[in-house]
SERO-4910 file (N, C-alpha, C, O; in steps of 0.05 Angstrom, whole numbers):
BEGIN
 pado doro    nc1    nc2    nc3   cac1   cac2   cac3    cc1    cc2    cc3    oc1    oc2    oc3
  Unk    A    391    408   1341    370    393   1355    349    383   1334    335    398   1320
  Unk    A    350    355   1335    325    348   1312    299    345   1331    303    349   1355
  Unk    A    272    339   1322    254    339   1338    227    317   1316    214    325   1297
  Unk    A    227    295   1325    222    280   1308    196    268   1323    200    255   1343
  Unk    A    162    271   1310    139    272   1316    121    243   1314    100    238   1325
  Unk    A    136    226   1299    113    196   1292    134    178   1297    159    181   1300
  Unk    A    120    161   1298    140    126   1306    163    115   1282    184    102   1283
  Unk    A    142    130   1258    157    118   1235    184    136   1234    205    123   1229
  Unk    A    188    166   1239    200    171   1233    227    168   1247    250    165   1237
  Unk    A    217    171   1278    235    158   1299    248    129   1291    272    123   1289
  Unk    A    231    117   1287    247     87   1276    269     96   1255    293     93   1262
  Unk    A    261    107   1228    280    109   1207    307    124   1219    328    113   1213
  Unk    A    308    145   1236    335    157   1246    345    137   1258    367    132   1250
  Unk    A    334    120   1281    345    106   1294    363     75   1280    380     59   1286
  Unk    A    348     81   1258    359     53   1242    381     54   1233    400     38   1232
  Unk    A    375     85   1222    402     98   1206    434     99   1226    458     96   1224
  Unk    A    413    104   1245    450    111   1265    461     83   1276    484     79   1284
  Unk    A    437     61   1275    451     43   1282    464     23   1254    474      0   1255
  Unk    A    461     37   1237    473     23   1209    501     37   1209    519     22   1201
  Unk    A    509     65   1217    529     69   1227    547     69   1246    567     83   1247
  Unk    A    537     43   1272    548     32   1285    547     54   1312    565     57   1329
  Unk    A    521     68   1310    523     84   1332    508     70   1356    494     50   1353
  Unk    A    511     81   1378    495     67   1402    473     87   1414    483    108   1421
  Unk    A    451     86   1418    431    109   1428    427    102   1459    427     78   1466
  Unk    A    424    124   1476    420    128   1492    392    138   1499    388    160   1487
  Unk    A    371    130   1514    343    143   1518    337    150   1543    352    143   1561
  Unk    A    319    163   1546    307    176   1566    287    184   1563    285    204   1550
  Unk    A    257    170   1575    234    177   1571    227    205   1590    245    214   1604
  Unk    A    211    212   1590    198    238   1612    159    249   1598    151    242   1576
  Unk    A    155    253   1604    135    271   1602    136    301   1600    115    314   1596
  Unk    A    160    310   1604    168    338   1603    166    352   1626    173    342   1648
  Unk    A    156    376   1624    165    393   1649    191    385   1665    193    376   1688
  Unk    A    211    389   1648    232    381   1655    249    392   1686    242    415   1694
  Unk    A    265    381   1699    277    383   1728    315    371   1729    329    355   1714
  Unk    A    320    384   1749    349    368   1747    353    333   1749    371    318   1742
  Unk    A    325    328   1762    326    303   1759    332    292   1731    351    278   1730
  Unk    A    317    297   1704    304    294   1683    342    296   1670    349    280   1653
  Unk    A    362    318   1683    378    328   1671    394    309   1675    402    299   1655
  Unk    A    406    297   1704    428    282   1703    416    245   1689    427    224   1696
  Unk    A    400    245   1678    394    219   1667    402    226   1641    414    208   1628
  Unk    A    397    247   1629    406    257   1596    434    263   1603    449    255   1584
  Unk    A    450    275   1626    477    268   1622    488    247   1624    511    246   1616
  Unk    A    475    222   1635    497    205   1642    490    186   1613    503    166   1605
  Unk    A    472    196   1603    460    175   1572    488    191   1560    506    175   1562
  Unk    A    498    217   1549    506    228   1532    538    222   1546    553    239   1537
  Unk    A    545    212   1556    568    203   1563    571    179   1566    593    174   1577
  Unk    A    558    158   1562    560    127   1563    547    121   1533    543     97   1529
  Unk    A    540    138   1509    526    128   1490    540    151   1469    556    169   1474
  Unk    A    527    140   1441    550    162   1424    518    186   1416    522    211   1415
  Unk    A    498    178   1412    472    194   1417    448    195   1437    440    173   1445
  Unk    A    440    210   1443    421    215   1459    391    218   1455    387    240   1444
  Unk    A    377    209   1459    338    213   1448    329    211   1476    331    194   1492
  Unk    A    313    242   1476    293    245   1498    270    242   1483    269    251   1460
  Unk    A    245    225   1496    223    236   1492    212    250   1506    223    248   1527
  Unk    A    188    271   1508    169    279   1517    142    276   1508    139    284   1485
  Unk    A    120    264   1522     98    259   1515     84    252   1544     90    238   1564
  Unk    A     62    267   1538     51    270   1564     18    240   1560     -3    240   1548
  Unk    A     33    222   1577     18    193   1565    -15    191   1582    -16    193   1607
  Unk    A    -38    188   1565    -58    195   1576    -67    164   1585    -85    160   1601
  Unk    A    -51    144   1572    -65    112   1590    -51    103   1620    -57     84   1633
  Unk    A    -34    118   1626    -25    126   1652    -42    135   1679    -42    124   1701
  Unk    A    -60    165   1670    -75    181   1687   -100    161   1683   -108    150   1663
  Unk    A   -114    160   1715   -145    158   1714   -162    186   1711   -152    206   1721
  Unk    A   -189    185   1697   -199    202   1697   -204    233   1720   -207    257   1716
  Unk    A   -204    210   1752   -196    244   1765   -169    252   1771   -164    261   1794
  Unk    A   -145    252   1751   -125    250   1763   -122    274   1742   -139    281   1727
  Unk    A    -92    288   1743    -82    312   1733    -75    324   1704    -66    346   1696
  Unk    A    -87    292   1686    -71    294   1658    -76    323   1641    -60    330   1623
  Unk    A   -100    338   1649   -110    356   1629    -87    386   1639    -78    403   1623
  Unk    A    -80    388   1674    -64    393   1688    -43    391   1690    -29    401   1707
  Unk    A    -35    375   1667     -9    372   1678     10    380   1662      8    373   1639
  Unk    A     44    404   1673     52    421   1668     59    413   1643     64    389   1641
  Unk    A     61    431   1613     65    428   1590     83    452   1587     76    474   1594
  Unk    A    112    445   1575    123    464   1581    150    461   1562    174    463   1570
  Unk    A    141    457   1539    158    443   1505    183    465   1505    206    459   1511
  Unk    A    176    487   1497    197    500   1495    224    501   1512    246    491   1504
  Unk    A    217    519   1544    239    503   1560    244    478   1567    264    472   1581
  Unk    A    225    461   1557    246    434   1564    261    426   1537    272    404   1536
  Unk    A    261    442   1515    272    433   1490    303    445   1494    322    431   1490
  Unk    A    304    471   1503    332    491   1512    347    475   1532    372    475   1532
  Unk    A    333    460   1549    338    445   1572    360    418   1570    380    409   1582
  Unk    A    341    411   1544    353    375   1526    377    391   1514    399    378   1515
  Unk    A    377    412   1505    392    421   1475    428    422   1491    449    416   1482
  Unk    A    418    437   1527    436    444   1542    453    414   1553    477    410   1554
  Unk    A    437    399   1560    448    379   1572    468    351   1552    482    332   1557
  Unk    A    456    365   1527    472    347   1496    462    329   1476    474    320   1457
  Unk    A    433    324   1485    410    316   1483    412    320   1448    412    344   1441
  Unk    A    413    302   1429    414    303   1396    377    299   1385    370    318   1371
  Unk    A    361    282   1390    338    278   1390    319    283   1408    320    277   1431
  Unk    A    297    299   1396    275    298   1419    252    285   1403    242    294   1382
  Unk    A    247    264   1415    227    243   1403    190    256   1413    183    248   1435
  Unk    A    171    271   1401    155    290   1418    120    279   1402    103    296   1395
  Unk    A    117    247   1398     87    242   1389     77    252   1403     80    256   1427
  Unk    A     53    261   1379     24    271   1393      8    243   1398     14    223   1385
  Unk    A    -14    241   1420    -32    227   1431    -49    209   1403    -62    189   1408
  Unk    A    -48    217   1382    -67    195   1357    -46    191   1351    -48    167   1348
  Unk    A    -20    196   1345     14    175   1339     11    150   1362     13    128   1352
  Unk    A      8    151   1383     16    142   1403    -14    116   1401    -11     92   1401
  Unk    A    -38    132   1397    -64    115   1401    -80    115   1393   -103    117   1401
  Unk    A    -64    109   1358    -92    113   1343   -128    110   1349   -137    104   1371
  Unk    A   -140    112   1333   -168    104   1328   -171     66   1330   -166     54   1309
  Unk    A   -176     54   1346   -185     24   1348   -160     12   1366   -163    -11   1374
  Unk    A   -132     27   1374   -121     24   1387   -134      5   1418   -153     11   1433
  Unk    A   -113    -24   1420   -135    -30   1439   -110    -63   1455   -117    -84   1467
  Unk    A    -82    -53   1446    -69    -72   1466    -50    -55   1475    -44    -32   1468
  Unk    A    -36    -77   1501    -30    -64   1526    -14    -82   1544    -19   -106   1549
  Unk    A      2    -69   1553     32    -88   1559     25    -94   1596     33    -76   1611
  Unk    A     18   -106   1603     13   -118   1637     31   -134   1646     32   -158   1639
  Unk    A     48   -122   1664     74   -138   1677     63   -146   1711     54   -131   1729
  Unk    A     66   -167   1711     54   -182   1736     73   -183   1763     96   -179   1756
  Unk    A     70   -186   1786     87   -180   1810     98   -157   1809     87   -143   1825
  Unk    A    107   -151   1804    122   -126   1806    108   -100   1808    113    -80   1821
  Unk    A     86   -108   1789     80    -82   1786     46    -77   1806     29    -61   1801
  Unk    A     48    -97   1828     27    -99   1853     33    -76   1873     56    -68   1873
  Unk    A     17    -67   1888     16    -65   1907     35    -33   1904     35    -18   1884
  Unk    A     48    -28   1928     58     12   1932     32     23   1916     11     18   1926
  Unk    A     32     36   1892     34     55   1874      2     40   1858    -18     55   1855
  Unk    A      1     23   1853    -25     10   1842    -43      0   1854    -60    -15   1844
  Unk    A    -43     10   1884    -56      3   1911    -85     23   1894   -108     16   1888
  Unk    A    -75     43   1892    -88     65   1889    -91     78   1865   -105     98   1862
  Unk    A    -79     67   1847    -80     79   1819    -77     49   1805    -56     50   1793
  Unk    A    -87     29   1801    -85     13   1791    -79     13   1749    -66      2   1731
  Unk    A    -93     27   1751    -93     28   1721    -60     46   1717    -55     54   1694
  Unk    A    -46     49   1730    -20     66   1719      5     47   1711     22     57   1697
  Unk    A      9     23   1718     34      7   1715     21     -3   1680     39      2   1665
  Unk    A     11     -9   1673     -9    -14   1647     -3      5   1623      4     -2   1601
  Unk    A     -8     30   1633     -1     47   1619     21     62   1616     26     76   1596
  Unk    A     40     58   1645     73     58   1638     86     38   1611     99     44   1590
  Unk    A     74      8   1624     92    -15   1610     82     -5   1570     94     -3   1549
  Unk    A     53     -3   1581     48     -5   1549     66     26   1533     80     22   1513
  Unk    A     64     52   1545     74     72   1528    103     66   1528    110     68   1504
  Unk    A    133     56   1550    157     44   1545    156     33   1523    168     40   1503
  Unk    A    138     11   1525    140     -8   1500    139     -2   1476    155    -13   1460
  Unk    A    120     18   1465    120     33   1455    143     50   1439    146     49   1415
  Unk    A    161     71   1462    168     91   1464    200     67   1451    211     72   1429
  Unk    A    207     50   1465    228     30   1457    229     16   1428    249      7   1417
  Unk    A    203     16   1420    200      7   1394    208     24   1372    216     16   1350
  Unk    A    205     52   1381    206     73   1359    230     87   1357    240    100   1338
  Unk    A    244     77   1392    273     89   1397    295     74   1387    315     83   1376
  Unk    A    286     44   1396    304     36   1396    334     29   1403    353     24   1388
  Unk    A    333     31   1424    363     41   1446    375     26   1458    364      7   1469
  Unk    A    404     30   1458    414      3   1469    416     11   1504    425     -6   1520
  Unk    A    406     33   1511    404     41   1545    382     56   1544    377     68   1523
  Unk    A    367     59   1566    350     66   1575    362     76   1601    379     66   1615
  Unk    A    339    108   1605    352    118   1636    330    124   1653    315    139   1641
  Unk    A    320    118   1680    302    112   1698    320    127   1728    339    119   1741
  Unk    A    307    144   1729    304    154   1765    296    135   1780    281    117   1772
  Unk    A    308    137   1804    308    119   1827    280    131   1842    268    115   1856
  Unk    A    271    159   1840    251    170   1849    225    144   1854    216    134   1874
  Unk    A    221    140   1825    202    114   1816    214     97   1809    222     91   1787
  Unk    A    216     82   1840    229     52   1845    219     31   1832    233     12   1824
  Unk    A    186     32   1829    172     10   1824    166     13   1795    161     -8   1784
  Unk    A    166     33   1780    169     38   1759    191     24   1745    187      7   1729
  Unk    A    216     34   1754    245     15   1742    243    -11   1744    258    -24   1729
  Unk    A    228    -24   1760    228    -47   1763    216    -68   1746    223    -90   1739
  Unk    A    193    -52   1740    174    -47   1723    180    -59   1689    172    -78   1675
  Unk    A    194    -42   1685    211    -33   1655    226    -60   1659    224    -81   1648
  Unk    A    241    -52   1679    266    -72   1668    266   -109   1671    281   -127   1664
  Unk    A    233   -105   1688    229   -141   1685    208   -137   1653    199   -157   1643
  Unk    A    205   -122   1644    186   -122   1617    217   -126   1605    225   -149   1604
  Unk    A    238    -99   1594    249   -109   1584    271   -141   1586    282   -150   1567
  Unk    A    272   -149   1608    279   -181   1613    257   -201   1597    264   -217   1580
  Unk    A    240   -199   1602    219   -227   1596    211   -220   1562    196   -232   1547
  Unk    A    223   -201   1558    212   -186   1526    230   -192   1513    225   -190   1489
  Unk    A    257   -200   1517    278   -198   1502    292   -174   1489    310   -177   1473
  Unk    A    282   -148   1496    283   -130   1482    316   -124   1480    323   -111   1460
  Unk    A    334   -132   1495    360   -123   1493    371    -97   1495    388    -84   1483
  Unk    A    352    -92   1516    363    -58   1529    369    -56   1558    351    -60   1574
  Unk    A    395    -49   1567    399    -45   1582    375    -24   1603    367     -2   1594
  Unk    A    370    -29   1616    357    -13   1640    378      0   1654    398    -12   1659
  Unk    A    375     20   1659    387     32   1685    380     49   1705    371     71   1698
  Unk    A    381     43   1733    372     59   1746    392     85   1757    414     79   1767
  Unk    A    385    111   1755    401    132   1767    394    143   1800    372    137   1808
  Unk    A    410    155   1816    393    157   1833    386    190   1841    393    212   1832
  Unk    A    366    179   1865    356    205   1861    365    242   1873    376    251   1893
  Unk    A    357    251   1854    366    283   1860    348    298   1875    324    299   1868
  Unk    A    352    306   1887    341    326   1912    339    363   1914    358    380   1914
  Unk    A    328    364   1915    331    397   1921    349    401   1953    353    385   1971
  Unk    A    356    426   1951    369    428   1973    366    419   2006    385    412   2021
  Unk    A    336    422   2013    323    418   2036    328    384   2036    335    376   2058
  Unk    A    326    369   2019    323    344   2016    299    324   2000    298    300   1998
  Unk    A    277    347   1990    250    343   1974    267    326   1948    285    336   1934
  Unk    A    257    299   1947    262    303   1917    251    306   1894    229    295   1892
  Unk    A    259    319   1874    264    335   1849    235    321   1844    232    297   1849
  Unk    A    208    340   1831    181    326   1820    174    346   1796    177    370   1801
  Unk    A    168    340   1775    154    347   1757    123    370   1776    117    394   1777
  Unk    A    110    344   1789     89    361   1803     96    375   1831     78    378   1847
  Unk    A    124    384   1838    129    398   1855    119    430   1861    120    442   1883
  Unk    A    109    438   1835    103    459   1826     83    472   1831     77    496   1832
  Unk    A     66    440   1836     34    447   1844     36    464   1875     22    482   1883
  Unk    A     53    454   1883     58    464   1914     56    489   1925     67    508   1914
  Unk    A     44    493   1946     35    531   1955     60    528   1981     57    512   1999
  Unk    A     81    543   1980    102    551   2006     89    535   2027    103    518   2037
  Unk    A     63    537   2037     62    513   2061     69    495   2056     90    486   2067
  Unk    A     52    480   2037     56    450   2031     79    446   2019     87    422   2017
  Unk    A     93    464   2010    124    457   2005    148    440   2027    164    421   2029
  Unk    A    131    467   2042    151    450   2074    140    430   2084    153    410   2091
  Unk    A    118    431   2086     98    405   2101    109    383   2080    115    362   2091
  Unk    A    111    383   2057    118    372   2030    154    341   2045    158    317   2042
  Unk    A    168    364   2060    198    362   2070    192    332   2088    209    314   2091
  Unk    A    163    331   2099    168    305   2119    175    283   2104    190    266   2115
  Unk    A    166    279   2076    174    256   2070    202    250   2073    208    232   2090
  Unk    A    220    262   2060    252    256   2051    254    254   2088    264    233   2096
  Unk    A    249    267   2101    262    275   2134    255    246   2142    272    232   2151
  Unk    A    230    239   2138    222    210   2160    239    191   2139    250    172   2151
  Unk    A    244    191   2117    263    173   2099    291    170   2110    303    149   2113
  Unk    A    303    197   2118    328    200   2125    326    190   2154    340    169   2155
  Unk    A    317    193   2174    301    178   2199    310    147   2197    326    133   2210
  Unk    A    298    143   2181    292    113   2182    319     97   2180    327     78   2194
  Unk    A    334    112   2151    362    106   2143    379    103   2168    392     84   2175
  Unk    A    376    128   2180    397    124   2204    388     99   2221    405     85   2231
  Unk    A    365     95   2225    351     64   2239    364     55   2232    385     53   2244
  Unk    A    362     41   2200    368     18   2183    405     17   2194    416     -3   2204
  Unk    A    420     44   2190    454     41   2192    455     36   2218    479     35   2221
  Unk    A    446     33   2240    439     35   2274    434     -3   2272    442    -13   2293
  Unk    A    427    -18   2259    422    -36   2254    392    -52   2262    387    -74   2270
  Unk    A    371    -27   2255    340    -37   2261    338    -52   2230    342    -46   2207
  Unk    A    331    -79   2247    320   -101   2212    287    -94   2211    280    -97   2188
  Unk    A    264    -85   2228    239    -86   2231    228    -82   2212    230    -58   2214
  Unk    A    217    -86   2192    195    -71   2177    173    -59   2190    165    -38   2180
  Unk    A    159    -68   2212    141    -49   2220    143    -31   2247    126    -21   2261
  Unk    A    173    -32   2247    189    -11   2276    192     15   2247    181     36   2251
  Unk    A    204     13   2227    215     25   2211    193     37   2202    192     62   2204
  Unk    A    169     23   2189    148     39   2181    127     52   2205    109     67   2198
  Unk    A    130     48   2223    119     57   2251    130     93   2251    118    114   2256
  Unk    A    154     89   2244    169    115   2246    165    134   2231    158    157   2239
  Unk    A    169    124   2200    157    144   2176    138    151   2182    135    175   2185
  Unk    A    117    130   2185     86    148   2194     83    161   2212     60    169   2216
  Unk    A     99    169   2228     97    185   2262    110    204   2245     97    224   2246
  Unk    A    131    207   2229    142    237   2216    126    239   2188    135    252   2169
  Unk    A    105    228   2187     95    241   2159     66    242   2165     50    237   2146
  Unk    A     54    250   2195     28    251   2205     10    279   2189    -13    283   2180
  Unk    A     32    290   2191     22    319   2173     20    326   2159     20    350   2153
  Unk    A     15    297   2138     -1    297   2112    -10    267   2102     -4    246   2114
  Unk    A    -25    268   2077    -45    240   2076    -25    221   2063    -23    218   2039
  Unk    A    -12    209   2080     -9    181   2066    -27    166   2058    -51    161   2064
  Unk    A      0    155   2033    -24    137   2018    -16    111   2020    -34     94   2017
  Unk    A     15     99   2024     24     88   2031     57     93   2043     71    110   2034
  Unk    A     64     74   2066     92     70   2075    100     44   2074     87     29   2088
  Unk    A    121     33   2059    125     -3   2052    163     -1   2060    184     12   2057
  Unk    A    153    -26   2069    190    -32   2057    188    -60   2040    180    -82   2047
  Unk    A    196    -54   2018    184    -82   1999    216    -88   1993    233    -71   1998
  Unk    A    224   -118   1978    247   -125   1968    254   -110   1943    235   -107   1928
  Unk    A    280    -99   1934    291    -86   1909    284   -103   1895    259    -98   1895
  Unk    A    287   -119   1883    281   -135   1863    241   -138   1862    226   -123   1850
  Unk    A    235   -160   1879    207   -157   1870    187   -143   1873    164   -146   1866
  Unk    A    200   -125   1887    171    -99   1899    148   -107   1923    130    -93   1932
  Unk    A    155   -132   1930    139   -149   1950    144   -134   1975    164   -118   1975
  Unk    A    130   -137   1993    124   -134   2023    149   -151   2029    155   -168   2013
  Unk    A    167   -145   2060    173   -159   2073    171   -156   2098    155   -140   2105
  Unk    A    185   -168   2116    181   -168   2143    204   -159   2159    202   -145   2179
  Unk    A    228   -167   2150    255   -168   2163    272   -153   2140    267   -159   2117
  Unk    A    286   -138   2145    313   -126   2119    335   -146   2122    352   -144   2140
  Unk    A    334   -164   2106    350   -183   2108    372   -183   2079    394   -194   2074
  Unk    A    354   -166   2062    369   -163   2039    365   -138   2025    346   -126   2035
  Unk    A    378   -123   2002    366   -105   1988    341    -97   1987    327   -107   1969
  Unk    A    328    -78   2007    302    -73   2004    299    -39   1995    319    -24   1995
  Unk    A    273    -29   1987    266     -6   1979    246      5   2003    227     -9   2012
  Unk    A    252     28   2012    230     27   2034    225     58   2027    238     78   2033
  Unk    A    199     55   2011    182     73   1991    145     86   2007    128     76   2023
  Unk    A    148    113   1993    123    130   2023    113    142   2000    129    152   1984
  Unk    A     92    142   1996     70    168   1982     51    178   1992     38    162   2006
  Unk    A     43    203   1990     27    223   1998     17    244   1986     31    261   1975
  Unk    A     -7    246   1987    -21    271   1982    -20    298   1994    -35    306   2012
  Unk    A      3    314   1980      6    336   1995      2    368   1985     19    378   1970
  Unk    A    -31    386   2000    -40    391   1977    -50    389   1954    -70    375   1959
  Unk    A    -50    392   1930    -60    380   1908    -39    361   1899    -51    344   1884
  Unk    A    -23    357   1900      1    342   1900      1    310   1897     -7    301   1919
  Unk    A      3    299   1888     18    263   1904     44    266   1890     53    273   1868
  Unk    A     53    255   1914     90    256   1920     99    233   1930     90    225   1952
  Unk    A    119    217   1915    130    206   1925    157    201   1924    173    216   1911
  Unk    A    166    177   1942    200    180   1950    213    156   1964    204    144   1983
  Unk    A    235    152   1951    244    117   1970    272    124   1979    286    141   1967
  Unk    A    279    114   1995    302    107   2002    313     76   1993    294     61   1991
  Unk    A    338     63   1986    345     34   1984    363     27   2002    377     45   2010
  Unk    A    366      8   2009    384      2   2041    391    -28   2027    375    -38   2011
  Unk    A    413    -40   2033    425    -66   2027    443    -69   2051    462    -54   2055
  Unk    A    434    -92   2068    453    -89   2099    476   -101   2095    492   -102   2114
***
């Protein structure tokens, strides 16, 4: 397991392996690693001849009342974690690698990155696009691997990497679940046994809806009528059914749509989509 700390040096390995005609496989995270986190590093280490995880817990992401100082740090087992899953690189800058002193541009991807998730955290699609961009510069990869968890996120990335030229495949994986049907969260953890279960309405009013959608309801606001009647028992923050591709609002499921719910549950925000294509 190598474990490689600045941009420069990340760059020089990556150069090297591709002067040997190797292909890299990436996977960003923040750590506190999960099975989610795991089957994106397997399916990199079997479609690529190397693998680079980063971990870096990105502070132009969080707004000031939000969890960054909180939020789980947990290097060692997620290093045993990478080492297990086949994982060759762990790419791990510290915060002045990432932003230096006078540091002061910043990658803003437009439509896509409106509305769900920046309703309410505006400043976070900003500080996704800019640390990717970043994190891609130093990696250098000919794939990239993205959970379906954060729909608008992938979407995110992969119209940055389109309009950027960057020549990296995007990919989305989908998402992994715990047994009940919760899916797989870094901040799952925060959770006290109540709000665990109370935690369950999301995926349940998701699964709800799916059976609508295969039943053949086109509604967007019959469908979101429903989620919110099964997710009363905690604070939504939003329920959408927007198009796969642009992340837009629609009205009718007439095509590939994402129909995406977040909530504050407990100390928690959680979120979760389902994708439907009729």
């Amino acid at each position: 397991m190598i474990i490689l700390e600045t941009p420069k040096a990340m760059r020089a390995w990556s150069l090297e392996q591709k002067r040997l005609g190797k292909t890299i496989g990436f996977v960003p995270t923040m750590g506190a690693l999960h099975e989610g986190h795991l089957s994106l590093m397997r399916a990199s280490v079997k479609e690529n001849d190397l693998t680079v995880a980063s971990i870096f817990v990105n502070p132009t992401q969080f707004a000031p009342n939000e969890d960054f100082n909180k939020y789980p740090r947990t290097f060692e087992t997620d290093k045993a974690m990478c080492e297990e899953a086949g994982v060759q690189v762990i790419y791990a800058p510290g915060p002045r690698d990432m932003y230096p002193e006078g540091y002061s541009t910043y990658v803003t991807v437009e439509k896509v990155s409106e509305g769900l998730c920046s309703k309410t955290r505006p400043h976070f699609f900003r500080g996704v696009a800019t640390v990717v961009a970043k994190l891609f510069n130093a990696v250098l990869p000919d794939r990239a691997y993205f959970g379906q968890k954060d729909a608008q996120q992938y979407a995110v990335i992969r119209r940055m990497a389109d309009d950027l030229d960057m020549g990296i495949e995007v990919i989305e994986m989908p998402i992994i679940r715990e047994p009940d049907g919760l899916a797989m969260s870094s901040r799952n953890r925060y959770l006290s046994p109540e709000d665990r279960q109370r935690a369950l309405c999301l995926s349940q009013s998701l699964f709800a809806a799916e059976a609508m959608l295969k039943a053949g309801e086109r509604s967007a606001a019959v469908l979101i009528a429903a989620v919110r009647e099964g997710m009363k028992t905690v604070e939504i923050d939003y329920v959408e059914v927007v198009d796969a591709g642009t992340m837009q609002p629609v009205e009718r499921v007439d095509g590939p749509i994402v129909l995406a719910v977040a909530a504050q549950v407990g100390p928690a925000r959680l979120i979760d989509n389902i994708k439907f294509k009729p």
